[in-house]
VOGU-3710 file (C-alpha; in Angstrom, 3 decimals, decimal comma):
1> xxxxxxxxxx> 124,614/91,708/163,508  126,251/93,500/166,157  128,599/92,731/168,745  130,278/93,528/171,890  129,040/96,575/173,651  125,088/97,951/173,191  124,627/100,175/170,434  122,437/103,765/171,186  120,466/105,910/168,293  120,287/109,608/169,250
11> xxxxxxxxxx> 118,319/111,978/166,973  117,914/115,790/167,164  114,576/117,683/165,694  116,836/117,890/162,222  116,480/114,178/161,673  112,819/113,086/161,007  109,888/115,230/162,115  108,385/115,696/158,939  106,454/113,671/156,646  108,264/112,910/153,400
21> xxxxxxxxxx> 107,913/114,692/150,189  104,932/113,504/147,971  107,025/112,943/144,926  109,141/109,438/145,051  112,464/109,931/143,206  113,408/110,715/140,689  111,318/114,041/140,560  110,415/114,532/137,203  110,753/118,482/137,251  110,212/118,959/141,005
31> xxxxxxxxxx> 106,734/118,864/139,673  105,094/119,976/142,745  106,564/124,205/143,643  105,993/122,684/147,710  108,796/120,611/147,650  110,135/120,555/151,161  113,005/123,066/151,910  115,041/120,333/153,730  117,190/117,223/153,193  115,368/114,974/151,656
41> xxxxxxxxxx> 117,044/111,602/153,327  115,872/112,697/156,869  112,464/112,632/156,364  112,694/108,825/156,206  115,854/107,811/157,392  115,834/107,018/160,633  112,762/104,705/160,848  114,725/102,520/157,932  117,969/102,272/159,720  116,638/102,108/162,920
51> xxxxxxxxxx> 114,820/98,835/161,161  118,015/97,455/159,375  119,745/97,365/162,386  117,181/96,052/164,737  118,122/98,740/167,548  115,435/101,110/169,008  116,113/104,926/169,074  117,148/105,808/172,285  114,469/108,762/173,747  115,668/111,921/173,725
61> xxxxxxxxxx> 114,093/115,304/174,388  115,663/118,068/172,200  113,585/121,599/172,802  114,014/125,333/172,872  113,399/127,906/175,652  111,893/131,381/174,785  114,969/132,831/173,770  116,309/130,749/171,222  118,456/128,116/173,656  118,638/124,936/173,147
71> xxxxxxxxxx> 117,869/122,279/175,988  118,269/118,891/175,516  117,852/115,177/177,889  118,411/111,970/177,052  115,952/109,470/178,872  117,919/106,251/179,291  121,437/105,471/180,991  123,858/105,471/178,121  126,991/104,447/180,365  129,564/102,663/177,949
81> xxxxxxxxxx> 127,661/102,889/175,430  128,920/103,145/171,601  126,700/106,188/170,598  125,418/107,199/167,452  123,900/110,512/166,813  122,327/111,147/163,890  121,410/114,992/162,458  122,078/117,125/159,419  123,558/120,406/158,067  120,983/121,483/156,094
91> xxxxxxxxxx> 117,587/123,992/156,730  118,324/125,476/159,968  121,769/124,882/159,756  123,044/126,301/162,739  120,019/125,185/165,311  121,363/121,844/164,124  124,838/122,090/164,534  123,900/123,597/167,954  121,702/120,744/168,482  124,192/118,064/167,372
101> xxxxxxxxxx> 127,010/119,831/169,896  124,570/119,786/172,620  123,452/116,544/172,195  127,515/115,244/171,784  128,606/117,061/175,488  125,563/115,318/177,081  126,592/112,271/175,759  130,401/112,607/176,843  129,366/113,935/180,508  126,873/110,640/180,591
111> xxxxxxxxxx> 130,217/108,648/180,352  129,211/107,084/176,544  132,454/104,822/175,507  132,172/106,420/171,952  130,430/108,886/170,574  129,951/108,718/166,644  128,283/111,828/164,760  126,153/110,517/161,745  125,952/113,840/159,770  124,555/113,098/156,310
121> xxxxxxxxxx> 124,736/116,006/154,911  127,801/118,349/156,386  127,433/121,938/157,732  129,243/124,874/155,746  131,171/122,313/153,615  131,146/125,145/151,286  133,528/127,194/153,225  136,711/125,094/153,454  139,162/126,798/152,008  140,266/130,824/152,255
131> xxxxxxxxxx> 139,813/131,396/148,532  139,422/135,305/149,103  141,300/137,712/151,708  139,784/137,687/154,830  137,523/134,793/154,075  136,830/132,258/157,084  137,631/128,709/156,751  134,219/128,204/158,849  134,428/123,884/157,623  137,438/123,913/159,911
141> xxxxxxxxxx> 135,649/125,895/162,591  132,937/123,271/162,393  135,566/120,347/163,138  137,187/122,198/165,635  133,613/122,632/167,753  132,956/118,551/167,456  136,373/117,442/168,398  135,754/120,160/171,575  132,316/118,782/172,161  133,744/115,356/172,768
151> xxxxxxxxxx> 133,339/113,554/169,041  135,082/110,698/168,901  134,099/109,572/165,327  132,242/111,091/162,101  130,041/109,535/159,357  129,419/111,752/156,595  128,213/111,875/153,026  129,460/113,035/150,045  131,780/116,075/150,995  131,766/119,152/149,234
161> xxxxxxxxxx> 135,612/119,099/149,662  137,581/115,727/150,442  139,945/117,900/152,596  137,644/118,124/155,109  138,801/115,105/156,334  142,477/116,688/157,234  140,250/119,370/159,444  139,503/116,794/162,301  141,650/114,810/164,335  140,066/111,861/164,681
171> xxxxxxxxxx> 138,440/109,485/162,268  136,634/110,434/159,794  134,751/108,480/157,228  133,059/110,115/153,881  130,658/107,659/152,278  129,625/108,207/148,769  126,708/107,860/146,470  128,846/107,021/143,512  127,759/103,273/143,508  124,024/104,369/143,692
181> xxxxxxxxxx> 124,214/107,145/140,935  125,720/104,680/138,657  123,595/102,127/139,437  120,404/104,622/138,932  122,016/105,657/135,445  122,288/101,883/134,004  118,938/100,827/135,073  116,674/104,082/134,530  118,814/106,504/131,785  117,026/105,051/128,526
191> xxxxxxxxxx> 120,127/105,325/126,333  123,108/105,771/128,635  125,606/103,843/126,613  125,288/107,085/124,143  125,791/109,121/127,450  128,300/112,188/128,252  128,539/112,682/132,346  129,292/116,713/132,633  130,394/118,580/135,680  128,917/121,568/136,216
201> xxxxxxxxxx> 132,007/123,479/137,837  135,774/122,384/138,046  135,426/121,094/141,375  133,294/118,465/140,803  135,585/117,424/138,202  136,956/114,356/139,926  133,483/112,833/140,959  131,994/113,214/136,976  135,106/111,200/135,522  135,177/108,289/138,133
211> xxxxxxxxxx> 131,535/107,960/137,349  132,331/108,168/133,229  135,237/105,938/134,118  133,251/103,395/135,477  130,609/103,398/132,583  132,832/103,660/130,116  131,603/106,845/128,600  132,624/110,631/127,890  133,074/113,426/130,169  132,125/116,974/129,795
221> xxxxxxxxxx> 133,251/120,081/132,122  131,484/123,173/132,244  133,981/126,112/132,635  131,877/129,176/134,447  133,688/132,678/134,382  132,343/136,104/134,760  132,830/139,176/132,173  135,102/142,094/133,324  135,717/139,623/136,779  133,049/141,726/138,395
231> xxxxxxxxxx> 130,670/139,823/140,989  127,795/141,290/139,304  128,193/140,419/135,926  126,112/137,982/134,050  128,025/134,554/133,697  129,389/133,478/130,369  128,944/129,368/130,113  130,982/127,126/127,740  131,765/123,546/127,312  135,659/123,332/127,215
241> xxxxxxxxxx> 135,810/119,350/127,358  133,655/117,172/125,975  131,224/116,691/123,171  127,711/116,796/124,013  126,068/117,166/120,814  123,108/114,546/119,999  123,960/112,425/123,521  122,211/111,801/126,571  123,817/114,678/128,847  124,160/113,445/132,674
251> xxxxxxxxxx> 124,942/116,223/135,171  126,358/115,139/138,568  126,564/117,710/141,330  127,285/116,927/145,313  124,528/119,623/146,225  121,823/121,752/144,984  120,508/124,983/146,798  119,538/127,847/144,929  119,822/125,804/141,588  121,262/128,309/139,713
261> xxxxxxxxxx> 124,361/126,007/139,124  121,774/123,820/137,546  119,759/126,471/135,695  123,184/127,572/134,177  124,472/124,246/132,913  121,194/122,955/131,785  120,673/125,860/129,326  123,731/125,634/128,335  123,745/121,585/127,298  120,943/122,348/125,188
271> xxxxxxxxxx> 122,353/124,948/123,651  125,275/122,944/122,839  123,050/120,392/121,518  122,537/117,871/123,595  119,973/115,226/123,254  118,158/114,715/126,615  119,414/116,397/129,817  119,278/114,374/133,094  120,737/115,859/136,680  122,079/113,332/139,848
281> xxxxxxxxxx> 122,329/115,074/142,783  123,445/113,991/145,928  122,354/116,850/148,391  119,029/118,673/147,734  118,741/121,537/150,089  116,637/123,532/147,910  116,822/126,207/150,530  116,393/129,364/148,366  115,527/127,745/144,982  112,479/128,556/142,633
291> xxxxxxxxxx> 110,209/125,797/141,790  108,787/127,540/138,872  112,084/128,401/137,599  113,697/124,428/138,471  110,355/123,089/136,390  111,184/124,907/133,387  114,369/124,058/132,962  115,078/121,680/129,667  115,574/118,291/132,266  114,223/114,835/132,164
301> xxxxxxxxxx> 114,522/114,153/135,563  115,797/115,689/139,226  117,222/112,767/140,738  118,304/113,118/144,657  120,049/110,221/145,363  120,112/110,316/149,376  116,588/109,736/149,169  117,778/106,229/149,510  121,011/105,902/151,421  119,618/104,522/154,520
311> xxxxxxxxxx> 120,959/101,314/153,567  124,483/102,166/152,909  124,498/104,560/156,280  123,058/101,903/158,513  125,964/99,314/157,404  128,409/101,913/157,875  127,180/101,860/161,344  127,445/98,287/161,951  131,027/98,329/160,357  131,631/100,907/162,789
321> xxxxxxxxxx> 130,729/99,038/166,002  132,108/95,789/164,524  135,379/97,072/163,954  134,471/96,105/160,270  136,011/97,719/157,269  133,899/100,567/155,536  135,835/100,919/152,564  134,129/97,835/151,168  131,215/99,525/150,741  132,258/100,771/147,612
331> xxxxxxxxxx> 134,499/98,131/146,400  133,607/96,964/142,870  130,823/95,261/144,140  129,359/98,004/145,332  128,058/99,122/141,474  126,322/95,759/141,257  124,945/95,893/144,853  123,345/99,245/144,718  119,749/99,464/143,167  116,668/102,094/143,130
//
């Protein structure tokens, strides 16, 4: 239920204009090479947590001009209203961001009380630290531009980078999918008590042991460097922690694009000798990645698990308005309470 002032659902064109993908998850191979290149959750999203929360989307005309600009009117009085816009970082990344920034300075100059961004999925998470010379920190930039819009709040998923969170100055609130990818694993994974979880780079680290933590089974870390150090050159793969040999290999990854990361560390499991190889991701942009290529790789299953975070987003919205707390979301609970 929620209280006190009204509550307002914005959208941009990011959010739900096209149908959803024909597969349900998991996708057993991506087994169709016209697999939307999109977010996945947004197809479907907003109609469910429009529906769990029993508010109507507020109408809102987002639309472009010949040359590329971006216009956008809202159709109802949103005075003192606790706002909630929902959009993504993913295909048309920065139409979207442009969007969402639009869409937040029309809110603030429409005097809204507070103006929550529900990003999903954030934009150029990748970039957040200067890991190179000259390098951009463009995840800061990003902040920067919402606090300057007139955000007053964030909901996001999954970060590539926890440290986002320092970038803003206001609150910011990172849900995660950990509760629904173990909950996937114990009742879909034939065989997961034999399981390894693996990491396909070092900075996913953190998110494969919680995960093994929590089920009680082994981790494995795939270390990726490149001969000679040159950009170029092919990459050499090996397994420096973990056993996989004759288990049920689980790979857990916040995002997949070009699914090369995946390519690399599925060939390489089996190689190593592992028994069945499953992947949980939690964004699929599949922006640049090759069907063919993703079908042939030695997997059991694709699984994308914000095909089915509506749920968890739309009580993190009610928490929000309530003044409730979010972080019981994934309390211990939260492994029993999640379900496919």
């Amino acid at each position: 239920m929620l209280h006190g002032n009204s509550v307002r659902i914005l959208a941009g064109r990011g959010r739900a204009v096209r149908a959803a993908p024909s597969q349900p998850y998991p996708i057993p191979h991506l087994t169709s090479p016209s697999f939307p290149p999109h977010h996945p959750l947004l197809s479907s999203l907003s109609p469910s947590l429009l529906n769990r929360l029993n508010v109507p989307l507020t109408p809102c005309t987002v639309k472009k001009f010949s040359n590329g600009e971006i216009n956008v009117k809202i159709s109802e009085s949103i005075r003192e209203e606790d706002v909630f816009i929902i959009q993504s970082g993913c295909s048309d990344a920065n139409d979207n961001l442009m969007e969402l920034l639009i869409l937040i300075s029309a809110c603030k100059g429409a005097s809204a009380r507070r103006i929550t961004a529900v990003i999903p999925c954030f934009p150029y998470a990748r970039m957040d630290k200067k890991d190179k010379s000259r390098a951009p920190i463009t995840a800061k930039l990003v902040a920067n531009m919402l606090a300057v819009a007139g955000c007053d709040h964030v909901i996001t998923m999954d970060l590539h980078a926890s440290q986002i969170q320092g970038f803003f100055d206001f609150p910011v609130d990172n849900l995660y999918s950990e509760p629904l990818m173990i909950s996937y694993i114990k009742r879909k994974i034939p065989g997961w008590k034999n399981s390894i979880i693996v990491s396909p780079d070092a900075g996913g680290a953190k998110r494969a042991t919680a995960i093994a933590d929590k089920l009680g089974v082994d981790f494995a870390l795939i270390h990726r460097q490149r001969v000679n150090n040159s950009a170029n050159s092919p990459e050499k793969v090996d397994v420096l922690v973990g056993d996989v040999r004759d288990k049920v290999a689980i790979l857990v990854d916040d995002m997949i694009d070009t699914g090369h990361t995946l390519s690399v560390a599925a060939n390489s499991l089996k190689e190593h000798g592992a028994k069945n190889v499953f992947a949980i991701i939690s964004h699929g942009l599949l922006s640049e990645a090759k069907m063919n290529v993703i079908q042939e790789l030695p997997i059991e299953e694709l699984v994308l698990v914000t095909l089915d975070v509506a749920p968890t987003i739309a009580e993190s919205i009610r928490r929000t308005h309530n003044g409730e707390s979010i972080s019981l979301l994934f309390g211990d609970w939260a492994d029993g309470a999640a379900g496919f």
